[in-house]
C-alpha positions in Angstrom: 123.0 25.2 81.9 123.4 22.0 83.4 122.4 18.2 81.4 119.0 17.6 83.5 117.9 21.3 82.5 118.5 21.0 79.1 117.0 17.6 79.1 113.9 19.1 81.2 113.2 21.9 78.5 113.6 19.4 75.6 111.3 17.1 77.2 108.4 19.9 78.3 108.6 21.3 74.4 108.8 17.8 73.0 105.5 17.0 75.0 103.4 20.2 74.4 104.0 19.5 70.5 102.5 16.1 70.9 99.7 17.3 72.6 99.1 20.5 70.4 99.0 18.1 67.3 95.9 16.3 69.1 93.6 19.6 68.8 92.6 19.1 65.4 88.7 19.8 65.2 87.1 17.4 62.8 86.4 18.1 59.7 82.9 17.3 58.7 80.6 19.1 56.2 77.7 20.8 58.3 74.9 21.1 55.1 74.6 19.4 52.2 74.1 21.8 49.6 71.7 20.3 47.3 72.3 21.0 43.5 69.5 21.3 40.2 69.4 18.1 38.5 71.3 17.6 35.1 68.5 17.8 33.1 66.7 20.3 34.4 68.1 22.6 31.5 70.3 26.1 31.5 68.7 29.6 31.7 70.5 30.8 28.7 69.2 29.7 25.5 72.5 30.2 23.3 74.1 26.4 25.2 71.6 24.7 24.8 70.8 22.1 22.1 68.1 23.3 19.7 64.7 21.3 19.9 65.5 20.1 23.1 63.2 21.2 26.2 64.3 21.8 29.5 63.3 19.4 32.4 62.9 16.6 29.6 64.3 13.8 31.7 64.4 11.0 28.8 65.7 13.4 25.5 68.6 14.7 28.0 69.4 11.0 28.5 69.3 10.3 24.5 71.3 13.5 23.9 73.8 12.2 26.5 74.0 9.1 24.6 74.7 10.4 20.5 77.4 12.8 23.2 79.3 9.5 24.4 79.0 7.8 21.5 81.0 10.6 19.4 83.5 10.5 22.6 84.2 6.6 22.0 87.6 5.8 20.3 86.7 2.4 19.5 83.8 3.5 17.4 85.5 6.4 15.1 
């Protein structure tokens, strides 16, 4: 093979990788899935905590509280 058609291929494959790395399709989420909220409460009674009733918006935030306050270093 001669110089200018080894230059010629190296050229035509260096170009169709540059322009094959310019398909990427973006990547975007299509639906937003839409979750329960936190305190809404399990299904199965055996985790949850006992006297506490599901969908209780302000004892989920107390319980949440005693929770973080065992989970502090500073205050054991």
């Amino acid at each position: 093979m001669r110089a200018g058609a080894v230059w010629a291929i190296a050229v035509g494959v260096g170009t169709a990788l540059l322009v094959a790395g310019c398909g990427e399709k973006p990547q975007t989420a299509t639906q937003r899935k839409v979750d329960a909220t936190a305190y809404s409460g399990s299904t199965v009674n055996g985790f949850t905590e006992p006297g506490w009733k599901a969908g209780d918006k302000t004892s989920w935030e107390g319980q949440m509280r005693e929770r973080n306050k065992g989970q502090n270093e500073y205050g054991r």
